[in-house]
C-alpha positions in Angstrom: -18.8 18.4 -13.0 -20.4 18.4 -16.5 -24.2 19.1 -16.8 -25.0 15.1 -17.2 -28.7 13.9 -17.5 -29.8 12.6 -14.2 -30.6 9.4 -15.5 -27.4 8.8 -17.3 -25.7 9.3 -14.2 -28.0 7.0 -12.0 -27.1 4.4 -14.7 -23.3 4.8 -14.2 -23.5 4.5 -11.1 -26.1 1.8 -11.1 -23.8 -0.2 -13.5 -20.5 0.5 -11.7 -22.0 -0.9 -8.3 -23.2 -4.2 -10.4 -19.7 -4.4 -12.0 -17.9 -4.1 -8.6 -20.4 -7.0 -6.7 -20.0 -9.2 -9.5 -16.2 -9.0 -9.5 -15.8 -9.0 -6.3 -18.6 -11.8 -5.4 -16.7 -14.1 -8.3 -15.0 -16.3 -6.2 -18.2 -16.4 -3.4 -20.8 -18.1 -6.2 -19.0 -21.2 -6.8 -20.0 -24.4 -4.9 -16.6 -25.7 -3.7 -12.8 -24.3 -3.8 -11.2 -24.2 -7.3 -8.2 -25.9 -7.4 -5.1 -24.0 -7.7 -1.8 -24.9 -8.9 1.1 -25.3 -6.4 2.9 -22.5 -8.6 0.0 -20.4 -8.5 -0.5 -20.9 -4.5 3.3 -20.3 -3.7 3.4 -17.3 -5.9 0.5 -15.7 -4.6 2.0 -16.0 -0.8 4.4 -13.0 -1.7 1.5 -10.6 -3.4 0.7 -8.8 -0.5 4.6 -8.2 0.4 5.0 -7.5 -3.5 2.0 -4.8 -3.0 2.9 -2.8 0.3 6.9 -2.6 -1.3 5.6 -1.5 -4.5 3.7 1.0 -2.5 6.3 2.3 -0.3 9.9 1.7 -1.6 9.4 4.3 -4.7 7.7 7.0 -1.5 10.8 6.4 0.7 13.5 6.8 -1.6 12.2 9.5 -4.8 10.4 12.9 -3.8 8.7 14.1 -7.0 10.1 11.3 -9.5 13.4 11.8 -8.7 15.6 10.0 -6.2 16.4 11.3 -3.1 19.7 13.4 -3.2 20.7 14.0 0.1 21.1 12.3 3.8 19.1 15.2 5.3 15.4 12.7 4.6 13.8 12.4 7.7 11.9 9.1 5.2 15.3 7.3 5.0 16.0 7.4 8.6 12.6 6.2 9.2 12.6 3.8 7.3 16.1 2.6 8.8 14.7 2.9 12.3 11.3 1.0 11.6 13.6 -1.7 9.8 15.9 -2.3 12.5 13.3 -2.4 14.9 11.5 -5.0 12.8 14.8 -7.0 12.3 15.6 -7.0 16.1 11.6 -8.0 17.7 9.9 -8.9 15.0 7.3 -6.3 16.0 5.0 -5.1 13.4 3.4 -2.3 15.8 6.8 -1.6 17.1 8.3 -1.0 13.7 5.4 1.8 13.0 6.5 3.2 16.2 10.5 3.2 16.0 9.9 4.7 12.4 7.7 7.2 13.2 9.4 8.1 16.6 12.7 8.4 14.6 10.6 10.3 11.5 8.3 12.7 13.3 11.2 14.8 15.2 13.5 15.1 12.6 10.4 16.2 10.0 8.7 18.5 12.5 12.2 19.3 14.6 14.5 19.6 11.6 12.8 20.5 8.9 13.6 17.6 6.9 12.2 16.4 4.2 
């Protein structure tokens, strides 16, 4: 870390903490619900699918920005496991377990990647 004045940095941090209640308080201060558009509301149903895929797709299939080039992943099988589990029973705890049940042996067993 640099050699910052003390009260330079109790200002950043003073400021950021302002900066992240006000953005985050924003939709608290108003007195009643903003109207959203029906486009708006049936497009924002999907964000937090859109999120957790954007998340995990590019960590299951690349290792190190480049796709994966073999079978031998312990991820894909994982992933197949926890997605057939979820197709099957609808289980959201039971897909973390198939996947990591399926994962964890071939990682630590195998020595996949």
């Amino acid at each position: 870390m640099s050699d910052a004045d003390p009260w330079t940095l109790g200002l950043a941090i003073v400021g950021l903490a302002v900066i992240t209640l006000v953005t985050r308080g924003f939709f608290l201060i108003p007195e009643r619900e903003w109207p959203l558009p029906t486009w708006l509301r049936e497009g924002l149903r999907y964000a937090p699918l859109a999120a957790l895929a954007a998340v995990v797709v590019p960590e299951i299939i690349s290792t190190q920005g480049r796709f994966v080039g073999t079978w031998a992943d312990a991820r894909l099988w994982g992933a197949a496991a926890g997605a057939a589990w979820y197709f099957w029973r609808r289980d959201i705890l039971g897909t973390i377990l198939c996947g990591m049940l399926v994962y964890l042996p071939l990682r630590l067993g195998l020595g996949w990647v």
